[in-house]
Backbone as CSV, one residue per row, in Angstrom:
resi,resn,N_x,N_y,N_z,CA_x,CA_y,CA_z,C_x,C_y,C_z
1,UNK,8.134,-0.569,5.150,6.731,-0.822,5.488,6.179,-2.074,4.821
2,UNK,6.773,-2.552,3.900,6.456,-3.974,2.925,7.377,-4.887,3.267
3,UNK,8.188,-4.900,3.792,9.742,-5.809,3.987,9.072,-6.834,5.374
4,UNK,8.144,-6.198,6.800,8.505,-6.713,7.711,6.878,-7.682,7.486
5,UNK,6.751,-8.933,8.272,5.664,-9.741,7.630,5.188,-10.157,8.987
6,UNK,3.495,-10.007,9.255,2.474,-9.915,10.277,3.013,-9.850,11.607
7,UNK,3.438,-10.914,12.466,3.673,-10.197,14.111,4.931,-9.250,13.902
8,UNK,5.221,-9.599,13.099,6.753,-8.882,13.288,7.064,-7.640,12.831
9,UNK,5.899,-7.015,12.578,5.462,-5.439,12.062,5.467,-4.512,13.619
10,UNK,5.634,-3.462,13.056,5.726,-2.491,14.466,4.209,-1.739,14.127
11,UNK,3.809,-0.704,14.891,2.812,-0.019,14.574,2.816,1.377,13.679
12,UNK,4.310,1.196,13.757,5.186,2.241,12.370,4.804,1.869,11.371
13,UNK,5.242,0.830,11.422,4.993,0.137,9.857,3.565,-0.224,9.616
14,UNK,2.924,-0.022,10.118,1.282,-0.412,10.188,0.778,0.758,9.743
15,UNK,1.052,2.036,10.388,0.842,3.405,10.253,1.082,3.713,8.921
16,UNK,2.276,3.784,8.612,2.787,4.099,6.872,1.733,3.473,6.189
17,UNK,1.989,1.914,6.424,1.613,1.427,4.764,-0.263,1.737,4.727
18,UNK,-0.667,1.914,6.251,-2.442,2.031,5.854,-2.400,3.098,5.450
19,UNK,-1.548,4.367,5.793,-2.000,5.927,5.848,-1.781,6.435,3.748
20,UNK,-1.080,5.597,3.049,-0.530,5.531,2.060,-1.308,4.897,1.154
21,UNK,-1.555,3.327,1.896,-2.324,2.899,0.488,-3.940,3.722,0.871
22,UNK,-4.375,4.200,2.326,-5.726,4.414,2.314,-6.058,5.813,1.478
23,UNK,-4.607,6.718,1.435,-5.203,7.979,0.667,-4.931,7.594,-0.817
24,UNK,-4.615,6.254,-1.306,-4.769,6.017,-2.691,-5.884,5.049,-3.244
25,UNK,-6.123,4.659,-2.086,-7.569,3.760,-2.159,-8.874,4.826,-2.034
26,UNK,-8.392,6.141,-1.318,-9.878,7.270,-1.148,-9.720,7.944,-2.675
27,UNK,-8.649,8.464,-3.160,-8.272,9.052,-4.202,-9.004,8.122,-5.773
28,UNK,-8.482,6.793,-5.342,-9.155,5.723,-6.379,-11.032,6.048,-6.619
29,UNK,-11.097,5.670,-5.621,-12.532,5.554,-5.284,-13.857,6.957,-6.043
30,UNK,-12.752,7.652,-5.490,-13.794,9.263,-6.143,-13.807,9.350,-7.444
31,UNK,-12.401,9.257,-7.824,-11.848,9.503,-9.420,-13.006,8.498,-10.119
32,UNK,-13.212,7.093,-9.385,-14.102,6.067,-10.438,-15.026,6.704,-10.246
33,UNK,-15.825,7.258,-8.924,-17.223,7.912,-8.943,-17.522,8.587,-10.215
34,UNK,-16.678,9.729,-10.148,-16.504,11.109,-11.414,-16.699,10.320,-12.496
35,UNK,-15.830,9.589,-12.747,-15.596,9.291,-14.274,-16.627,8.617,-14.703
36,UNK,-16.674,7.195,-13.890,-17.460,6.216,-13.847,-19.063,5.319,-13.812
37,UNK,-19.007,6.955,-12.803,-19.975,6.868,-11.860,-20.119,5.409,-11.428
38,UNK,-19.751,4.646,-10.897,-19.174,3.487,-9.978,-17.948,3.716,-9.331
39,UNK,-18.680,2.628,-7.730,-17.390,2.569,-6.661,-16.068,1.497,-7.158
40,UNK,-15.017,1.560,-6.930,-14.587,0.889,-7.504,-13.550,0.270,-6.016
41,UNK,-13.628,0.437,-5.208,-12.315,0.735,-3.713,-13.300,-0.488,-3.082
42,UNK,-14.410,-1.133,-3.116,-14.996,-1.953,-1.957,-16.163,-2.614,-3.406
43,UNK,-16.660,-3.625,-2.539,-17.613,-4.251,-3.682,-19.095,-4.541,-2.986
44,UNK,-19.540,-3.831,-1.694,-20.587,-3.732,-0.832,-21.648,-3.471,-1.973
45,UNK,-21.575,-2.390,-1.955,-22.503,-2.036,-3.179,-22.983,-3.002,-4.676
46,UNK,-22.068,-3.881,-5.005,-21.960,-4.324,-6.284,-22.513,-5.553,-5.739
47,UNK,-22.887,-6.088,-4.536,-23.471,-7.049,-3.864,-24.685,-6.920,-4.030
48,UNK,-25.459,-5.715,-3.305,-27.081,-5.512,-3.350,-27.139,-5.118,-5.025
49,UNK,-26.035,-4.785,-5.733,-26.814,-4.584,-6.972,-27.181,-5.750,-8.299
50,UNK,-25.928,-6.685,-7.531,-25.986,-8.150,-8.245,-27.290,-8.831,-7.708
51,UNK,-27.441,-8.903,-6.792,-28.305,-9.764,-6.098,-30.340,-9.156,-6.572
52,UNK,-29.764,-7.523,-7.132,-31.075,-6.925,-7.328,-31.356,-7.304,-9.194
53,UNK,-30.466,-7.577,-9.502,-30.457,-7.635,-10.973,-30.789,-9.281,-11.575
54,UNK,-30.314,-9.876,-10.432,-30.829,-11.384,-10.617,-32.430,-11.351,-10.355
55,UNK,-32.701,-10.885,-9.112,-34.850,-10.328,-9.140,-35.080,-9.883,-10.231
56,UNK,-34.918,-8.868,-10.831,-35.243,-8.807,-12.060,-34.579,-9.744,-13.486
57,UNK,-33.540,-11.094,-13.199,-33.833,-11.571,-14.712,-32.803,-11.076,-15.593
58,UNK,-32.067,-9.979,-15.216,-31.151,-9.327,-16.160,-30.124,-9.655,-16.406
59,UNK,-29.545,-10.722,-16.717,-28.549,-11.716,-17.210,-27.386,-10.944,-17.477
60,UNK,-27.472,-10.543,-18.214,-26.064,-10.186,-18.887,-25.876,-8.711,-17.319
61,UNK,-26.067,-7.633,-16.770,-26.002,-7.241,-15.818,-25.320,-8.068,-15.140
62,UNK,-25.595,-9.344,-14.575,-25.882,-10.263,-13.503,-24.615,-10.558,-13.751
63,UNK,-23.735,-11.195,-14.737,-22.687,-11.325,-15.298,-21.762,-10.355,-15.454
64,UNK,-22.280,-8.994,-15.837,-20.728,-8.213,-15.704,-20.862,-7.805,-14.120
65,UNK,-21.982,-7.743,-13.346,-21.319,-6.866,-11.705,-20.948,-8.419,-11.247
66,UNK,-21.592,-9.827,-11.432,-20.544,-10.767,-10.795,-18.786,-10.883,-11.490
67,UNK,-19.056,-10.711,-12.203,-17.231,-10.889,-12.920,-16.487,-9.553,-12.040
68,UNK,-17.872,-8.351,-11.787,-16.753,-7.365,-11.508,-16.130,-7.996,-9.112
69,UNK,-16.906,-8.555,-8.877,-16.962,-9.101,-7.413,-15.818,-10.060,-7.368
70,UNK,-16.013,-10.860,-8.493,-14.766,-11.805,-9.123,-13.610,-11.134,-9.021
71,UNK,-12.998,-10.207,-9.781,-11.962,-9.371,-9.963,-11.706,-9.021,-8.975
72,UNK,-12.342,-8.320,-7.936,-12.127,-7.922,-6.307,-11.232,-9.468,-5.766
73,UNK,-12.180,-10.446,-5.776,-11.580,-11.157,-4.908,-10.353,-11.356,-5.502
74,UNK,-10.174,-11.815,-6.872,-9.044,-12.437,-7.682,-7.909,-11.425,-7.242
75,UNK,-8.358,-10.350,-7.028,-7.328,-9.427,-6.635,-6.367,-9.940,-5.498
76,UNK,-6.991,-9.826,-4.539,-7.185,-10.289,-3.020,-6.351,-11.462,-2.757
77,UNK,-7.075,-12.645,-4.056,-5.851,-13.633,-3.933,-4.847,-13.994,-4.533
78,UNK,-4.437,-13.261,-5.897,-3.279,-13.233,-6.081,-2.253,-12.013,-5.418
79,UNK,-2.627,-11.211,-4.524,-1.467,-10.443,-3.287,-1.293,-11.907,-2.637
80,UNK,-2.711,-12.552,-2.122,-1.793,-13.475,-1.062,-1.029,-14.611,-1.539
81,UNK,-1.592,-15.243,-2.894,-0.484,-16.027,-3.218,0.677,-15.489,-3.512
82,UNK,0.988,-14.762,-3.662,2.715,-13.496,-3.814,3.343,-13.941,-2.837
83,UNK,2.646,-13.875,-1.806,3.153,-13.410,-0.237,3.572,-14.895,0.390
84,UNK,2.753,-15.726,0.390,2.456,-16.720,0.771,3.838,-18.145,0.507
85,UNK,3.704,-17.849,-1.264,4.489,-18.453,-2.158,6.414,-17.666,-2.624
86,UNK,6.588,-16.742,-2.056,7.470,-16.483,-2.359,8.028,-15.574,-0.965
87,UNK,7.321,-15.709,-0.316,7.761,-15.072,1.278,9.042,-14.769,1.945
88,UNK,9.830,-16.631,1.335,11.011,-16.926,1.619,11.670,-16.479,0.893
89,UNK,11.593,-17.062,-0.176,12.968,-16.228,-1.064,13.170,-14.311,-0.973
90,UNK,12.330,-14.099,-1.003,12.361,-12.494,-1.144,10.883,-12.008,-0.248
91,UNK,10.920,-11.345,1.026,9.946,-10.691,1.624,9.426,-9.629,0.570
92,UNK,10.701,-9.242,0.366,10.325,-7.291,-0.605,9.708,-7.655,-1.895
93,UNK,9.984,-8.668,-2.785,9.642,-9.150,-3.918,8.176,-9.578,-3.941
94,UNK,7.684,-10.592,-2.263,6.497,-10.881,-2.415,5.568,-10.023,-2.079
95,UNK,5.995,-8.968,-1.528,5.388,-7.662,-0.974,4.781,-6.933,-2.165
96,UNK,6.065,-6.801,-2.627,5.722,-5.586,-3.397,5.562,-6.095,-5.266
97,UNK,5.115,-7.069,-5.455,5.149,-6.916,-6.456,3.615,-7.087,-6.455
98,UNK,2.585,-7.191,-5.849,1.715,-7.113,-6.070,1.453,-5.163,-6.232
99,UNK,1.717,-4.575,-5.959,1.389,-2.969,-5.676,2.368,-2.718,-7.274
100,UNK,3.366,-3.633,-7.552,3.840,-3.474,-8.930,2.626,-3.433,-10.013
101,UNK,1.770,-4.853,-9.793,0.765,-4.822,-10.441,-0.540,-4.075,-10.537
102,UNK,-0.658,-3.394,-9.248,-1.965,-2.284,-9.434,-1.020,-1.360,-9.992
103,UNK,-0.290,-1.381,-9.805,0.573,0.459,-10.663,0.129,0.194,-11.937
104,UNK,0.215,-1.133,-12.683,0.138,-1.162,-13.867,-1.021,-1.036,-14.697
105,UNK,-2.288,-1.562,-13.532,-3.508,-1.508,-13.633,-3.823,-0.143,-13.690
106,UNK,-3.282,0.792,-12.883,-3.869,1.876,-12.776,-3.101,2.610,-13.918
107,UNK,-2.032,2.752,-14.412,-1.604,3.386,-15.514,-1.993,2.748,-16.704
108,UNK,-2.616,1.888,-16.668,-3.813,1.263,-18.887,-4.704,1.883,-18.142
109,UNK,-5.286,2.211,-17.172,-6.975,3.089,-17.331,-6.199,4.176,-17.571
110,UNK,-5.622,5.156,-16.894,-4.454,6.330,-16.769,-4.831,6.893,-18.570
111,UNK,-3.749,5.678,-18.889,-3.266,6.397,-20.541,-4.225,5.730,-21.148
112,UNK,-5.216,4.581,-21.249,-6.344,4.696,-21.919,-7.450,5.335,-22.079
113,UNK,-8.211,6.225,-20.758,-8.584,7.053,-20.843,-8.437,8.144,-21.317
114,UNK,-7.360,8.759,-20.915,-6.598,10.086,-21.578,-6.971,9.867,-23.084
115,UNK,-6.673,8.890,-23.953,-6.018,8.897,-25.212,-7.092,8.244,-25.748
116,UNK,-7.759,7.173,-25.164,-8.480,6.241,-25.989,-10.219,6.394,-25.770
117,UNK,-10.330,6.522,-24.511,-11.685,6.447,-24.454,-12.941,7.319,-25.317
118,UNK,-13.498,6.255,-25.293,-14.807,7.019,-25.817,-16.173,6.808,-25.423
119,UNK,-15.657,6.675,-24.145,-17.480,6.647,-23.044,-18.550,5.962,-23.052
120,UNK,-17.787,4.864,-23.861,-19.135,3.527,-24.182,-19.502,2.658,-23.345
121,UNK,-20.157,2.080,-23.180,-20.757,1.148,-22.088,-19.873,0.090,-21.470
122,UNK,-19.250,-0.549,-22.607,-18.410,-1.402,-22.824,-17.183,-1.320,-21.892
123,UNK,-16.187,0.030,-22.509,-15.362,0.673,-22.182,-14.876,0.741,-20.625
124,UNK,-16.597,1.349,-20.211,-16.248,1.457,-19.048,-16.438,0.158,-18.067
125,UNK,-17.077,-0.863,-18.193,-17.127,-2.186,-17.668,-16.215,-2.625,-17.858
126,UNK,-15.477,-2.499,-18.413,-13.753,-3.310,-18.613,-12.921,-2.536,-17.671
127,UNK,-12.800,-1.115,-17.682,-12.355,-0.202,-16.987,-12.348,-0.175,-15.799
128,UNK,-13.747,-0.391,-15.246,-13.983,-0.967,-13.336,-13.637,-1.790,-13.092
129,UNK,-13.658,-2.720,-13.993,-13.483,-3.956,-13.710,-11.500,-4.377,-13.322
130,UNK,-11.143,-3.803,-13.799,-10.238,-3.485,-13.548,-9.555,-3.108,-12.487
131,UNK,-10.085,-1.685,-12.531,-9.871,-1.072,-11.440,-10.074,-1.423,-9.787
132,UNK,-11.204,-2.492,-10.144,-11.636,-3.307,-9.321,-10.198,-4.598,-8.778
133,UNK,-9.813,-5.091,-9.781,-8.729,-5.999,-9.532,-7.444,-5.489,-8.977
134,UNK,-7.703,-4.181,-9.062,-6.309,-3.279,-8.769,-6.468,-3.412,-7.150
135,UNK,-7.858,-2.810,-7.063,-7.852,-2.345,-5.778,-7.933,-3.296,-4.197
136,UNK,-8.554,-5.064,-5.481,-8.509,-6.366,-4.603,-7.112,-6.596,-4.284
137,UNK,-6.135,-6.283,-5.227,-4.741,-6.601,-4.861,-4.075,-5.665,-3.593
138,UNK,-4.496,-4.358,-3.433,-4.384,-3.612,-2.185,-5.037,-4.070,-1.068
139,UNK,-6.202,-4.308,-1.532,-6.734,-5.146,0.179,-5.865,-6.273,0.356
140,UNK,-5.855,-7.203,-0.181,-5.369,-8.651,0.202,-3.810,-8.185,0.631
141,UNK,-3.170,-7.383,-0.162,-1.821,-6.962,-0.052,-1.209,-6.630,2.037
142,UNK,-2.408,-5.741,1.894,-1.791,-4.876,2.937,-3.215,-6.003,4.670
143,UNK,-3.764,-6.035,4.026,-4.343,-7.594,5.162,-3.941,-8.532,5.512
144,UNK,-2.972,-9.315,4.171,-2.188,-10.906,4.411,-0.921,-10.779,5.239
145,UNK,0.077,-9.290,4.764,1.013,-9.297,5.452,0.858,-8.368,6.780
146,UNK,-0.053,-7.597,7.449,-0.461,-6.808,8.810,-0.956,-8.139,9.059
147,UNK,-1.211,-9.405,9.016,-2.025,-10.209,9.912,-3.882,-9.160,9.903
148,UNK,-4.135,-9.107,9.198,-5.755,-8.870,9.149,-5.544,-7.250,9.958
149,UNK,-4.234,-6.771,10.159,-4.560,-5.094,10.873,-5.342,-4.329,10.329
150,UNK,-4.423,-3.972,8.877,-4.547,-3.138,7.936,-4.873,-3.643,6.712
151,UNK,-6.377,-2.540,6.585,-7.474,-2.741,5.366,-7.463,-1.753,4.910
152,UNK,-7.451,-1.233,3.804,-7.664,0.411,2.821,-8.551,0.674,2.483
153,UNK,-9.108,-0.187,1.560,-9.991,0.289,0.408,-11.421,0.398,0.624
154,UNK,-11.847,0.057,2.081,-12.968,0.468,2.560,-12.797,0.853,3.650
155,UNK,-13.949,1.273,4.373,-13.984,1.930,5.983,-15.286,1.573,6.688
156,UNK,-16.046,0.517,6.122,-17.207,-0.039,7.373,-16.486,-0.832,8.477
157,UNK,-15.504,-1.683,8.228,-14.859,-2.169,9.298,-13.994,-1.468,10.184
158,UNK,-13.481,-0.405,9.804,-12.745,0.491,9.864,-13.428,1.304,10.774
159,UNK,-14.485,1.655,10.467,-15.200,3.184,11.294,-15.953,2.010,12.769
160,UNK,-16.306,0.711,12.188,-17.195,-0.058,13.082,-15.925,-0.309,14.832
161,UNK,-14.926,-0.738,13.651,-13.606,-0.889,15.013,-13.774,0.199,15.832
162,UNK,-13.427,1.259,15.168,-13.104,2.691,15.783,-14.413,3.040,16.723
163,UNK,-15.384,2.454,16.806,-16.074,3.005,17.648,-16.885,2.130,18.593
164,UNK,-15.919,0.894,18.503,-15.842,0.332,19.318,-15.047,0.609,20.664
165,UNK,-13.975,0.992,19.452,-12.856,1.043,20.649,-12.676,2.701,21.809
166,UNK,-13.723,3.545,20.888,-13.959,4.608,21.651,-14.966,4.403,22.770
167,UNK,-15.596,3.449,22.781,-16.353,3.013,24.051,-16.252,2.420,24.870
168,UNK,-14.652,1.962,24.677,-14.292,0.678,25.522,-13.386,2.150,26.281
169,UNK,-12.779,3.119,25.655,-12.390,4.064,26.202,-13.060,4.878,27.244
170,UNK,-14.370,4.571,27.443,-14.905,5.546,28.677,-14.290,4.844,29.230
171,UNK,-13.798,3.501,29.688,-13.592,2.544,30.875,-11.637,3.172,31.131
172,UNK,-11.626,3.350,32.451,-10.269,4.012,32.252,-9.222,2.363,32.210
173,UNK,-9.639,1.019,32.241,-8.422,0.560,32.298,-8.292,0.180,30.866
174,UNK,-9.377,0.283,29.940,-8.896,0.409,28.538,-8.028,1.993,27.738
175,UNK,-8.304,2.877,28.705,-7.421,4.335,27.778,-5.977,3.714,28.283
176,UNK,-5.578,3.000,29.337,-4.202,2.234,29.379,-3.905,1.357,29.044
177,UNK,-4.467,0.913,28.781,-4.544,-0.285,27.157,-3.190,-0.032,26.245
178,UNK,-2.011,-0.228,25.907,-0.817,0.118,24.858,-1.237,-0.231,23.492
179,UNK,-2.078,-1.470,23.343,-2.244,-2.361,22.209,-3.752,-1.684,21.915
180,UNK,-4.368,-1.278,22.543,-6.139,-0.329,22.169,-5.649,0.504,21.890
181,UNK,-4.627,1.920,22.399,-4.277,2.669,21.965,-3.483,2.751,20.500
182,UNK,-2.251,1.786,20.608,-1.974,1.891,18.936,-3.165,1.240,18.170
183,UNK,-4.018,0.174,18.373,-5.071,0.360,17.165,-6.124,1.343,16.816
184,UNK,-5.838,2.290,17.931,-6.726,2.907,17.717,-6.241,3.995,17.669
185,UNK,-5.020,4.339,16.877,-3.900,4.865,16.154,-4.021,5.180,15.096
186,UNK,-4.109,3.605,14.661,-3.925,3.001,13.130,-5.276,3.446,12.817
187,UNK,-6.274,2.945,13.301,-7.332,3.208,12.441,-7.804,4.922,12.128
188,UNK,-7.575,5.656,13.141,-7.434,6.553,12.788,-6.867,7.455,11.941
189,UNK,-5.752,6.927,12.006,-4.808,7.177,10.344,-5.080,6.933,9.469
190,UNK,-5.629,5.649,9.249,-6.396,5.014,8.391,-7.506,6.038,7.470
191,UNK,-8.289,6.307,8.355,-9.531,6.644,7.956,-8.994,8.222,7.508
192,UNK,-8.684,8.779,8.374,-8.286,10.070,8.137,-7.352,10.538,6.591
193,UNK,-6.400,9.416,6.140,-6.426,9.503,5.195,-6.689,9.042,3.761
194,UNK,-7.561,8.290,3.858,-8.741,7.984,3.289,-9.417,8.714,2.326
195,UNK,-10.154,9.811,3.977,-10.724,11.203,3.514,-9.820,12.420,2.806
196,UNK,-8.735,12.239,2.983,-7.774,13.209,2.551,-7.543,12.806,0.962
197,UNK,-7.672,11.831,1.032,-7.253,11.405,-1.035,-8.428,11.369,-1.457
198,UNK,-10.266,10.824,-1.064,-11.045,11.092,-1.555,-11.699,12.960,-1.625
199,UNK,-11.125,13.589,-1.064,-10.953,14.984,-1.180,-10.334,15.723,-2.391
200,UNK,-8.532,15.200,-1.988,-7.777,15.685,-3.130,-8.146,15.389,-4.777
201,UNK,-9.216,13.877,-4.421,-9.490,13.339,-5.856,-10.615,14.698,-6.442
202,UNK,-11.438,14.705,-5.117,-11.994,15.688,-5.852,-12.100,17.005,-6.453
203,UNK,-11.087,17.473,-5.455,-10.794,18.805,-5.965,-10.052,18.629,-7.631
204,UNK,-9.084,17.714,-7.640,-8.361,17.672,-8.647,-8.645,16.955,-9.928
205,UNK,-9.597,16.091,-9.797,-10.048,15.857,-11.167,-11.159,16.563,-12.033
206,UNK,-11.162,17.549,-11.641,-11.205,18.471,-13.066,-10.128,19.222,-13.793
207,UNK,-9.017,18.940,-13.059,-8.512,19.374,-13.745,-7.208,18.436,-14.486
208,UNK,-7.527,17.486,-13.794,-6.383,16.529,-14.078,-7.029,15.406,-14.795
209,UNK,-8.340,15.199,-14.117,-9.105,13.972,-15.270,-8.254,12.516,-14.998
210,UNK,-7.968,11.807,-16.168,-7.553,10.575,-16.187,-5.896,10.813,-15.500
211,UNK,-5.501,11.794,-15.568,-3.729,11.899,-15.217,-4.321,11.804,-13.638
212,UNK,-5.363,11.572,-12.948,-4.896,11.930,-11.624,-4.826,10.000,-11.312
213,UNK,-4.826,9.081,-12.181,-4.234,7.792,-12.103,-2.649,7.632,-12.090
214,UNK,-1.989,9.011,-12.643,-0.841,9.008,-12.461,-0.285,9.768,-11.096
215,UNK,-1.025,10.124,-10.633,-0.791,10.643,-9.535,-0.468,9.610,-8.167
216,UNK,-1.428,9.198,-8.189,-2.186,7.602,-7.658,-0.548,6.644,-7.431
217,UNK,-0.049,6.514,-8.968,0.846,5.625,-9.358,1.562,5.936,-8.267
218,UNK,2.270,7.500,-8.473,3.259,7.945,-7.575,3.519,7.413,-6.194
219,UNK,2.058,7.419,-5.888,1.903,7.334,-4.500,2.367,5.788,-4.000
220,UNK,1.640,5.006,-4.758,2.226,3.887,-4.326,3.484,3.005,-4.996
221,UNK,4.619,3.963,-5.817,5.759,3.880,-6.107,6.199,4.400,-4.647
222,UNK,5.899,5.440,-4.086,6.717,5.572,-2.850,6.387,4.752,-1.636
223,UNK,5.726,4.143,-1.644,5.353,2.726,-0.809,6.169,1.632,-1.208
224,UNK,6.437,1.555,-2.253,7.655,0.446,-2.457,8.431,1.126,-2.448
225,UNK,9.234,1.856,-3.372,10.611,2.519,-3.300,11.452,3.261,-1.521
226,UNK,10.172,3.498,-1.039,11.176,3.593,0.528,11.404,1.924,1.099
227,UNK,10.824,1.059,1.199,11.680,0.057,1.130,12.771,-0.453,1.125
228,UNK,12.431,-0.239,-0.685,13.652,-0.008,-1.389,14.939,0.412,-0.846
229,UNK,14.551,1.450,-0.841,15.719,2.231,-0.385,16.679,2.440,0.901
230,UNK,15.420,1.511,1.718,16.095,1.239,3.004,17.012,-0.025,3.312
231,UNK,16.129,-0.817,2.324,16.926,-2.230,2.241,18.702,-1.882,2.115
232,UNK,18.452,-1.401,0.706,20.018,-0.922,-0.122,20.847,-0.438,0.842
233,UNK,20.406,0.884,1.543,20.884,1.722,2.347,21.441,0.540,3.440
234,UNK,20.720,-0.568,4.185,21.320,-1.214,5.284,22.065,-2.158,4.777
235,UNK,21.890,-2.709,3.110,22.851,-3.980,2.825,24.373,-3.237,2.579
236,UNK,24.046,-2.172,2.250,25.619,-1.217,1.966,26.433,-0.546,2.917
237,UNK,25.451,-0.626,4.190,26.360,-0.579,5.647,27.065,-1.700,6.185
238,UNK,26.153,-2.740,6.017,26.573,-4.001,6.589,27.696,-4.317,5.324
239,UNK,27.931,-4.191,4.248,28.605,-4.507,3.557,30.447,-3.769,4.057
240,UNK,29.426,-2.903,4.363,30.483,-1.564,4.383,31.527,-2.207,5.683
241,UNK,30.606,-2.002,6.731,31.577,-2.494,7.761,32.321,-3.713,7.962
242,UNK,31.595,-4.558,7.036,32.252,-6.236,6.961,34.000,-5.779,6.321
243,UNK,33.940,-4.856,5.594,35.003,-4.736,4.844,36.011,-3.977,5.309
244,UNK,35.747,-3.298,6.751,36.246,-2.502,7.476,37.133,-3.840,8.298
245,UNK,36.306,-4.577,8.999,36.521,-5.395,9.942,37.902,-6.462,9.666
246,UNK,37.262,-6.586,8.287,38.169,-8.021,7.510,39.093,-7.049,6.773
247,UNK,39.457,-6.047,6.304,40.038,-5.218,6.176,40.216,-5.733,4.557
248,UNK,38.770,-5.969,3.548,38.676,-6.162,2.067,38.749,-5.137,1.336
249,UNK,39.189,-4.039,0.734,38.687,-3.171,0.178,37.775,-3.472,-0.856
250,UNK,36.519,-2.792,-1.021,35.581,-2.512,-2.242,35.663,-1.882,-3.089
251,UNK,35.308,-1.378,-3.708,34.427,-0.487,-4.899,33.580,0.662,-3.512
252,UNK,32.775,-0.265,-3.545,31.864,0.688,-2.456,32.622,1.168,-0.996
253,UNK,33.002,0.624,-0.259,33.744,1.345,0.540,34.811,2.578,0.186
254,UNK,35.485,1.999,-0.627,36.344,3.121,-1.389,35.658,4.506,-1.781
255,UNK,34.372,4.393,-2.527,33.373,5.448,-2.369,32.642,6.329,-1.485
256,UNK,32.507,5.663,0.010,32.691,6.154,1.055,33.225,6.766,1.317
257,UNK,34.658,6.100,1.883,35.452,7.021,2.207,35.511,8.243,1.472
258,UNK,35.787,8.143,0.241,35.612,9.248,-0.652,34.588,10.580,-0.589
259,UNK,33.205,9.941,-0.105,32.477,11.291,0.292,32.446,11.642,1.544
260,UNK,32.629,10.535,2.497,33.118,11.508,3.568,33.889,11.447,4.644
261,UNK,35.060,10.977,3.458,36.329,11.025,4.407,36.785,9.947,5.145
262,UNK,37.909,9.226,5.088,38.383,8.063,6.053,38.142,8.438,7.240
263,UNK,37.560,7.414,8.368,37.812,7.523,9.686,39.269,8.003,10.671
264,UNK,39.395,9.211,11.371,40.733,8.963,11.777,40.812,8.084,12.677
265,UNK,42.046,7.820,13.001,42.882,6.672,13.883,43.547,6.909,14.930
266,UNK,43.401,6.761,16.093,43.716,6.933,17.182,45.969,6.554,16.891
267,UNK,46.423,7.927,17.036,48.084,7.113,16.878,48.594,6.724,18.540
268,UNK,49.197,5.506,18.138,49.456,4.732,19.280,50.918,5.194,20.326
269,UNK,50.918,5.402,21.025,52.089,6.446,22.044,52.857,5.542,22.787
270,UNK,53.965,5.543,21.714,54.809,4.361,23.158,55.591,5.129,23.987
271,UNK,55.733,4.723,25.146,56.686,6.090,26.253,58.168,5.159,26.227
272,UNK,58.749,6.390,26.620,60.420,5.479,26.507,60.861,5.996,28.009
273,UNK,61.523,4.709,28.338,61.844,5.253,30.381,63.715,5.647,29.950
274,UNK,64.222,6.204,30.598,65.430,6.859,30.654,65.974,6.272,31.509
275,UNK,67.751,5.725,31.348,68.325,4.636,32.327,68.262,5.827,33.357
């Protein structure tokens, strides 16, 4: 779901990576509510509140919700310089090492909270702020390489598409539409699980508290690691059969065979004619 890069994505792969990062972007989002009490998944809000804090004069305010708008974007653009700048050498590398870096983001709030916090003003402005940069690196991440499909961490564009495209649906030559129908697939997936991680966040952080950042982690370890794992899985076929063909033995082929068994061989029948 991270390997294939904008046209050349299927609506599979569109499906996974929104339905994945969006229930860790809904999950994000609540957990900061609870804890926080700030959004931390979109920066809509942190707009009318910057812009309200400058009317009133309040400087230092004015300065931490702009640094925190900052962090959003900074997010945003270091996924796309990843992507952008290292595309070639490694798709999977420029993919995914940005989602390397929110993992990391999200596990120092994770185990600093748990262990360290102590609910100060401070604390927690460093903390969003953060969390904030985590969550810019998921937007830009999963936007630069879908070609602008797939967005997570909010749903005004998201719900605005979707009901667009349900009105273009009274018209019957749009319900035959192939390309209206899968976006209007995706977004549905999208959104739907969204609501499913800002749910689970809530049920579960009372009882999980700061560990449900480790939860989070998980989630988008398995967004890279199937990749992963698919990559490996096809370089060790293709490896496999090259060595069949050219008749090299490996290490790894040899292991093959070993679990399951050499291929049999057709034995070759010569007939003999009688004087």
């Amino acid at each position: 779901m991270l390997r294939n890069y904008s046209n050349s994505r299927t609506l599979g792969d569109n499906i996974r990576l929104g339905t994945l990062t969006a229930f860790t972007a809904g999950t994000i989002n609540i957990a900061s509510l609870l804890i926080f009490l700030s959004f931390t998944s979109n920066v809509t809000g942190h707009y009318a509140i910057f812009a309200a804090e400058i009317s009133k004069g309040n400087w230092t305010q004015v300065a931490v919700v702009g640094g925190w708008i900052f962090l959003f974007f900074f997010g945003s653009f270091v996924a796309n310089f990843f992507v952008i700048n290292f595309n070639k050498k490694s798709k999977y590398f420029a993919h995914a090492m940005p989602i390397i870096l929110e993992i990391m983001c999200l596990l120092f709030v994770g185990i600093y909270g748990q262990f360290f916090y102590k609910r100060t003003v401070e604390e927690t402005e460093y903390l969003v702020a953060l969390m904030l940069f985590a969550t810019g690196l998921q937007n830009g991440l999963t936007a630069s390489i879908s070609n602008f499909s797939v967005k997570t961490t909010h749903l005004t564009g998201t719900t605005t598409d979707l009901g667009i495209l349900v009105s273009m649906f009274t018209h019957k030559k749009y319900r035959r539409n192939p390309e209206l129908i899968a976006r209007a697939k995706l977004l549905s997936s999208i959104m739907v699980a969204y609501v499913l991680g800002a749910v689970f966040s809530g049920l579960t952080y009372y009882y999980l508290e700061f560990r449900v950042f480790y939860v989070i982690s998980v989630c988008l370890l398995v967004v890279i690691g199937y990749d992963f794992y698919t990559i490996n899985i096809r370089h060790f076929n293709t490896r496999y059969r090259y060595n069949k063909i050219y008749k090299k033995p490996s290490f790894l082929a040899k292991m093959y065979d070993k679990i399951h068994g050499k291929p049999k061989t057709k034995e070759k029948r010569t007939l003999v004619f009688d004087d």
